[in-house]
C-alpha positions as CSV (number, residue, x, y, z in Angstrom):
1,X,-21.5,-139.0,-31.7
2,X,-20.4,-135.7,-33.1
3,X,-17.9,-136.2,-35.8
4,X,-14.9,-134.2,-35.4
5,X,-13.4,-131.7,-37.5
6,X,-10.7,-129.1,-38.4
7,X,-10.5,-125.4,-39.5
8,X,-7.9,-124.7,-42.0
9,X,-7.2,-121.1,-42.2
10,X,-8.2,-118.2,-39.8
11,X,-9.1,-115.4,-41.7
12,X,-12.0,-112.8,-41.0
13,X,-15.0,-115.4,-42.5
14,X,-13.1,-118.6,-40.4
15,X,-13.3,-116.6,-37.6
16,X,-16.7,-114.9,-38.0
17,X,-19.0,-117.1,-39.9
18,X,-17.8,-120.7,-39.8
19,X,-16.5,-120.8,-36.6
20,X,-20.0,-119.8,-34.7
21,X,-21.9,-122.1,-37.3
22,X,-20.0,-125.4,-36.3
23,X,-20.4,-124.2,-32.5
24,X,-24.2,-124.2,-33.5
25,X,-24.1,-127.6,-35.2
26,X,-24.2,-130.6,-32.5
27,X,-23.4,-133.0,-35.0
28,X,-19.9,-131.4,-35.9
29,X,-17.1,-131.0,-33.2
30,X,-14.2,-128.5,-33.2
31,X,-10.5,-130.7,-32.6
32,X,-8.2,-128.5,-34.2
33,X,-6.7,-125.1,-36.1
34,X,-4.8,-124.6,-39.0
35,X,-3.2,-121.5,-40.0
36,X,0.2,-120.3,-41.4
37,X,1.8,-118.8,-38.4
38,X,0.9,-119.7,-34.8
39,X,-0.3,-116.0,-34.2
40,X,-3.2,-115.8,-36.6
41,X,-4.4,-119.8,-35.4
42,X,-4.4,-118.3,-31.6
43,X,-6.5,-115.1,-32.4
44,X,-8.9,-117.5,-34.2
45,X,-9.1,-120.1,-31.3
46,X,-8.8,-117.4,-28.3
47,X,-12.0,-117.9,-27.1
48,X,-11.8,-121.9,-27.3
49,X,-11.0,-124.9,-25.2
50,X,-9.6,-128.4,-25.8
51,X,-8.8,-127.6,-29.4
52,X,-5.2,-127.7,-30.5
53,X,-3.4,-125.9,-32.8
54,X,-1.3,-126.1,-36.1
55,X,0.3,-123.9,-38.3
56,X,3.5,-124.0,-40.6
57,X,6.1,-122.3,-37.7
58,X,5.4,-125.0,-35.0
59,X,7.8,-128.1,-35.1
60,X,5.9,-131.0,-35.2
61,X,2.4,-129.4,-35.8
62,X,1.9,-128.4,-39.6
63,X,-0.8,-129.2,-42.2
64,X,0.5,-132.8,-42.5
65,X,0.6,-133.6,-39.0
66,X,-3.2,-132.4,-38.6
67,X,-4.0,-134.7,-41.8
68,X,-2.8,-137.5,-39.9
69,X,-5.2,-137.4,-36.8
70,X,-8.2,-140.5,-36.9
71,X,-10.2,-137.9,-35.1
72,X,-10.4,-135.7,-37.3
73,X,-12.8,-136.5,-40.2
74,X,-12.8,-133.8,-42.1
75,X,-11.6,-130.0,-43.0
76,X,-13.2,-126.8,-44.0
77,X,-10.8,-125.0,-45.4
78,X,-10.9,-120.8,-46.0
79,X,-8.2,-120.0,-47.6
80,X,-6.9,-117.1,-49.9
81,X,-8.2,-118.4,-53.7
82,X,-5.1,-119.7,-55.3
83,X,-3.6,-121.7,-52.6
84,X,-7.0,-123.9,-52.1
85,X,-6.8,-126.5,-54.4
86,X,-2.9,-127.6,-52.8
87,X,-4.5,-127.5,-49.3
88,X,-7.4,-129.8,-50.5
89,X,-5.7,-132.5,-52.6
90,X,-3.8,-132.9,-49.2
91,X,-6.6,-133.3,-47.5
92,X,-8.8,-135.7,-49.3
93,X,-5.3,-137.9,-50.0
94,X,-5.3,-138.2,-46.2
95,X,-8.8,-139.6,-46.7
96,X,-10.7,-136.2,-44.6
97,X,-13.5,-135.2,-46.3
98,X,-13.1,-131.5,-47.4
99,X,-15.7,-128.6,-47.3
100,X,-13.6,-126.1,-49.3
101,X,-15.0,-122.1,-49.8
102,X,-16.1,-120.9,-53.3
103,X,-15.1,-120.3,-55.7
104,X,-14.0,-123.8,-56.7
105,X,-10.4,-122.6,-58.0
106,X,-8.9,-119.2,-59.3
107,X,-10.0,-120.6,-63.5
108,X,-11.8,-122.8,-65.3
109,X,-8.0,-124.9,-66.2
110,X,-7.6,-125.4,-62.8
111,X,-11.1,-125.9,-61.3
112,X,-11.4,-128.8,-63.9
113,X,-7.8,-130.4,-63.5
114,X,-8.9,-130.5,-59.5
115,X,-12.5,-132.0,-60.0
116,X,-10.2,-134.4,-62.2
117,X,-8.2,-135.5,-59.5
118,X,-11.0,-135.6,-56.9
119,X,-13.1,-138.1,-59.2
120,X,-10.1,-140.0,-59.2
121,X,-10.7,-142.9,-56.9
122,X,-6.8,-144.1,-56.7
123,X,-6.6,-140.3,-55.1
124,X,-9.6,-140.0,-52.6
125,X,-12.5,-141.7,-51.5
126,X,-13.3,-139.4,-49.2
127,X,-16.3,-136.5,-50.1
128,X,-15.1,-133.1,-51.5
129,X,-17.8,-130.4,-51.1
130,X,-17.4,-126.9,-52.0
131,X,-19.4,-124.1,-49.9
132,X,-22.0,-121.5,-51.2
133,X,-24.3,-120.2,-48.9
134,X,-26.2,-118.4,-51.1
135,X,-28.0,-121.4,-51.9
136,X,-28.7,-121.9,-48.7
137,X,-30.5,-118.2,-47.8
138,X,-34.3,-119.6,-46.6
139,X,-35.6,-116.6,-48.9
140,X,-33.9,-117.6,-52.5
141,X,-34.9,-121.4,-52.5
142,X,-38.4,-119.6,-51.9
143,X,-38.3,-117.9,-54.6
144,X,-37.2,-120.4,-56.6
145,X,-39.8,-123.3,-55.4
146,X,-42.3,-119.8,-56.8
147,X,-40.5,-119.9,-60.2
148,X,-41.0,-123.4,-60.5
149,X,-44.8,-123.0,-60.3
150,X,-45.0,-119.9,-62.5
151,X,-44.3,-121.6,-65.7
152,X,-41.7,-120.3,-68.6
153,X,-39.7,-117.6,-67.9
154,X,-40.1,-114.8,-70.0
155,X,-37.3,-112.3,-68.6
156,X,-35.2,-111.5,-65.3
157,X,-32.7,-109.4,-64.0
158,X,-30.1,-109.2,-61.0
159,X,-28.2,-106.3,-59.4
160,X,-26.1,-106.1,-57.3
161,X,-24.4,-102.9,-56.0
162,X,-21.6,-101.6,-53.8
163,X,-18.3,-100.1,-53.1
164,X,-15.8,-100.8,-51.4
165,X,-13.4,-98.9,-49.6
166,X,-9.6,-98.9,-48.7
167,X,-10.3,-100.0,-44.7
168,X,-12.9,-101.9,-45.3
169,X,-12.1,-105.3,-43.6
170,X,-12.8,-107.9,-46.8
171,X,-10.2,-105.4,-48.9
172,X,-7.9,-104.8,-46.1
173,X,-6.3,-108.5,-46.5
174,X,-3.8,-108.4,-48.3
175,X,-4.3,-111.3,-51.7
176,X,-7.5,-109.3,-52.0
177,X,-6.0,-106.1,-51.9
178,X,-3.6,-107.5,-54.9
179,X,-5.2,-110.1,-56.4
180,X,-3.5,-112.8,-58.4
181,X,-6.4,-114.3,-60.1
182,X,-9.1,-113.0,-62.4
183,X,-12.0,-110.7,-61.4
184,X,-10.8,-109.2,-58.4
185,X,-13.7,-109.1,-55.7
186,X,-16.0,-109.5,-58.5
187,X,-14.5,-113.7,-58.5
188,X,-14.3,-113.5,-54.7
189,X,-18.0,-112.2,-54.3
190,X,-19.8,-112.2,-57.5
191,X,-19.5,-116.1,-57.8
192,X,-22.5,-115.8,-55.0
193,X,-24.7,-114.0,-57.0
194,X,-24.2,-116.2,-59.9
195,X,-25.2,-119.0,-57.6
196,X,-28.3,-117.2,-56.7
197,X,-29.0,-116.5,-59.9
198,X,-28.9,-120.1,-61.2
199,X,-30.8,-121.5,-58.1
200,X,-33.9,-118.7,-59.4
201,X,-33.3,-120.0,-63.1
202,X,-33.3,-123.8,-62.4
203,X,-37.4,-123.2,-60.3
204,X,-38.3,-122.4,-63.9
205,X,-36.3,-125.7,-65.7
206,X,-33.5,-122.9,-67.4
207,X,-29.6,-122.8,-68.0
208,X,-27.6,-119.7,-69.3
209,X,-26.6,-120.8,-72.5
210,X,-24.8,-117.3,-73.9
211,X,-23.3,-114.3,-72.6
212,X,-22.5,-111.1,-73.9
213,X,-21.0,-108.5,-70.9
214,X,-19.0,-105.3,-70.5
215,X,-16.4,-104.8,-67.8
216,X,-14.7,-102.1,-66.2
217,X,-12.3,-101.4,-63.4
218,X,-14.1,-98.0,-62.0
219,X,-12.3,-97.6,-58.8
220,X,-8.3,-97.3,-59.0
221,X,-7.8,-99.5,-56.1
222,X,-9.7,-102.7,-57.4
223,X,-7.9,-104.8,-60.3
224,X,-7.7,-105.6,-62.4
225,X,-11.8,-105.0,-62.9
226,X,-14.6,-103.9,-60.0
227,X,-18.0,-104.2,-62.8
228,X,-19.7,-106.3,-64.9
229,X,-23.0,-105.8,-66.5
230,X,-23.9,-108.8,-69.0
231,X,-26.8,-109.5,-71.3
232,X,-27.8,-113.2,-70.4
233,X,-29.7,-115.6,-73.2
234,X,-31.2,-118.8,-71.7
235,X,-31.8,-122.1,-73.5
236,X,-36.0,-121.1,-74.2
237,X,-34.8,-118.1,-76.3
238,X,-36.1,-115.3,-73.0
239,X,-33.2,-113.4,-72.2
240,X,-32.3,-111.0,-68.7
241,X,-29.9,-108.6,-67.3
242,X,-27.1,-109.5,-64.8
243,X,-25.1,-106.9,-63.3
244,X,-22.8,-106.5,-60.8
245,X,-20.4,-104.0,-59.1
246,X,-18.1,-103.3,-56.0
247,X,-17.1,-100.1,-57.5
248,X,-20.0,-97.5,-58.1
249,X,-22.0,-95.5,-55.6
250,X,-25.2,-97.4,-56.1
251,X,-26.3,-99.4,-53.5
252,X,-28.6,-102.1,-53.4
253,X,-29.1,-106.0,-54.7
254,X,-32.4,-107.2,-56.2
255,X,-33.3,-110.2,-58.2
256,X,-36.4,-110.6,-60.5
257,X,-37.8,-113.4,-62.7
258,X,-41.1,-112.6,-64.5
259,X,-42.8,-116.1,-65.5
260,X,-46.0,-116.4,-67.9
261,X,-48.0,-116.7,-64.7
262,X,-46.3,-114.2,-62.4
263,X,-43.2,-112.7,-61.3
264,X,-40.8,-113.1,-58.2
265,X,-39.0,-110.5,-56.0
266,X,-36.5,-111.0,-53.9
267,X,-34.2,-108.4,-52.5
268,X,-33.1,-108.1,-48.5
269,X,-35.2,-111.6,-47.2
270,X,-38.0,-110.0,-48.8
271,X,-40.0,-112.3,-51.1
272,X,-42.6,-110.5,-53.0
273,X,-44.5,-112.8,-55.7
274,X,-47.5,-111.5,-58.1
275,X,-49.3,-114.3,-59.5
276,X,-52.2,-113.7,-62.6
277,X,-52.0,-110.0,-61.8
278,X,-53.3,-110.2,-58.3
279,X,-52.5,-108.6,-55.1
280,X,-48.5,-109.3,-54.3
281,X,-47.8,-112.1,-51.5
282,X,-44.8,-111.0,-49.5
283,X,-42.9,-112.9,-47.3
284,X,-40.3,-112.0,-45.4
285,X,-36.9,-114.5,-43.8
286,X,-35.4,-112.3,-40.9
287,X,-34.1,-115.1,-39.7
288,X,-32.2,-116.3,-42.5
289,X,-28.8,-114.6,-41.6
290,X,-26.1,-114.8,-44.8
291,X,-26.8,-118.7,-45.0
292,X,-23.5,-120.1,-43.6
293,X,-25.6,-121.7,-40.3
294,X,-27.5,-123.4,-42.9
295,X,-24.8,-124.8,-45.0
296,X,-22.4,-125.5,-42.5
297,X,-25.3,-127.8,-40.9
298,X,-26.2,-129.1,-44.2
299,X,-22.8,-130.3,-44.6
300,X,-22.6,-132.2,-40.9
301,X,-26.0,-133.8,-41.9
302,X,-24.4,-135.1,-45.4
303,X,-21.3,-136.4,-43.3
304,X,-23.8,-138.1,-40.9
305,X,-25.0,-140.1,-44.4
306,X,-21.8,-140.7,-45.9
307,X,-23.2,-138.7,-48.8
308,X,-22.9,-135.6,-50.3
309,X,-25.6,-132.5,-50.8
310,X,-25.7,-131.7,-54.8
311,X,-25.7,-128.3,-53.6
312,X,-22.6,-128.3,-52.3
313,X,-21.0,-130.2,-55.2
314,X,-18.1,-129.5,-56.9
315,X,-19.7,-129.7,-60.4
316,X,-22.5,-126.7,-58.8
317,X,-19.4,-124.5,-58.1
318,X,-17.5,-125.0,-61.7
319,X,-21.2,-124.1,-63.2
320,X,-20.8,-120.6,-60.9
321,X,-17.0,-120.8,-62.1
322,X,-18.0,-120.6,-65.6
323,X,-20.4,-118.2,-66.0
324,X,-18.6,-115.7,-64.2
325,X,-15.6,-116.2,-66.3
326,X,-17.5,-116.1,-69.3
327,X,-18.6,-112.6,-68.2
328,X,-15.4,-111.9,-67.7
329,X,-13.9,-113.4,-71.2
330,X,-17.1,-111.5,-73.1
331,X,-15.8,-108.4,-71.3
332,X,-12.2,-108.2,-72.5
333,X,-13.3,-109.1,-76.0
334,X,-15.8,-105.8,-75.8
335,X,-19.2,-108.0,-75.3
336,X,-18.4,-110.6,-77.7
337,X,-21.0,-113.3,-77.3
338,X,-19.2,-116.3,-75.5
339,X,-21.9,-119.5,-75.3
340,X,-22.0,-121.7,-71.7
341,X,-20.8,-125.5,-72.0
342,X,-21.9,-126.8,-68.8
């Protein structure tokens, strides 16, 4: 029996990525909508049937009253940054298990004092998973099962490059287009390629362990800072380049990891690995979409155990959490060298 489920919030990725993905997973079943006002839960549920509605203007059919409904089982929640952690405390106190969007929390302060209260078990018994669907893209575990059998990694670098423009959907909502929280879009959409990064790292056995990175707000309309372009040491003493940008005319993203037996390329579902200096093997994933299918069905598959996917746990997201920030910490102290303590 499918296990039924809420959406709380109804922004542009509610309504275009995790909506469609739980309509595509038979094991999870659509009972209800959250959202602030009545308006925005409608336009997300337009095209739906036998699913009823919530939202802070409707007497009788806010948050709270959703949280108390035995068939519903559990929440994914998309909402702006800051006001995440509230809406999920509420949610696992009701005893739903929560699939909240990354990043974890706005800081490191207030990503720990809400895995805190999570790990509480007076609080919640209930599972508290946090998305990230980059480490869910077919093409990236690839490439890092390839690591894994290239032995030590002797360098690597990741860029990622874009800019985004007043209009633009993503900026044209409004807590992104004045953001109270650190990093700007490079919190809101650089915590994925951190996770990607990580997910190469750990196929060769490696953490970050220091960080030194400069910082720069390029574009006037995207505070407080748009780029990041960091100088990463990892605990076997090789070291690689991570940059990232939603504010210069490049274009592009591309990760490489060269091992002592080979490298691995990975940019666009594209997979290109050169082993002992022979011919490149390339593989392609056109298939793989932007991962939230795969995710959203890993998630009804760890409800349908009662147990949670590591790569959707909340200690995974404070990692991503943390080296971002770092870069960002580095940056304002002009590329001081900040070491990694998770």
């Amino acid at each position: 029996m499918a296990i039924g489920i809420a959406i709380i919030g109804s922004g542009i990725f509610a309504k275009e990525e995790h909506l469609p993905a739980i309509q595509d997973t038979p094991s999870l079943s659509l009972k209800a909508v959250y959202s602030r006002s009545l308006k925005s839960a409608k336009a997300l549920s337009e095209k739906l049937s036998d699913v009823e509605l919530y939202s802070d203007d409707s007497e009788g059919k806010t948050y709270e009253d959703l949280l108390k409904r035995s068939d519903v089982k559990a929440v994914v929640i998309a909402l702006p940054i800051p006001n995440q952690p509230e809406y999920i405390k509420k949610a696992l106190a009701a005893g739903k298990h929560v699939f909240a969007e990354k990043p974890i929390a706005k800081d490191m302060a207030t990503a720990q004092e809400l895995l805190s209260w999570t790990q509480d078990k007076a609080n919640t018994s209930a599972i508290y998973s946090v998305a990230e669907n980059f480490r869910f893209l077919d093409s990236y575990v690839y490439g890092s099962k390839q690591v894994e059998s290239l032995g030590r990694i002797l360098s690597f670098r990741v860029r990622f490059a874009a800019l985004v423009q007043p209009g633009a959907k993503y900026y044209e909502t409004e807590w992104r287009k004045k953001p109270s929280y650190q990093g700007g879009f490079l919190l809101d959409g650089g915590v994925h390629f951190v996770a990607a990064t990580r997910l190469l790292l750990q196929g060769g056995g490696q953490k970050i362990k220091t960080i030194s990175a400069f910082t720069a707000q390029l574009q006037e309309h995207l505070p407080p800072v748009d780029t990041l372009n960091a100088t990463v040491l990892l605990e076997n003493g090789a070291s690689g380049t991570l940059g990232i940008s939603f504010g210069t005319t490049d274009t592009g993203s591309e990760y490489m990891i060269a091992c002592e037996k080979g490298s691995v390329h990975i940019s666009r579902g594209k997979v290109t690995v050169t082993k002992d200096g022979k011919e490149a093997e390339v593989k392609n994933f056109p298939d793989e979409g932007n991962g939230v299918n795969q995710e959203i069905k890993a998630w009804g598959e760890s409800l349908d155990k009662g147990k949670r996917n590591e790569m959707q746990s909340p200690e995974e997201a404070l990692k991503d959490l943390e080296i971002l920030e770092t870069c960002l910490r580095s940056g304002e102290q002009g590329g001081k060298p900040i070491d990694v303590k998770q």
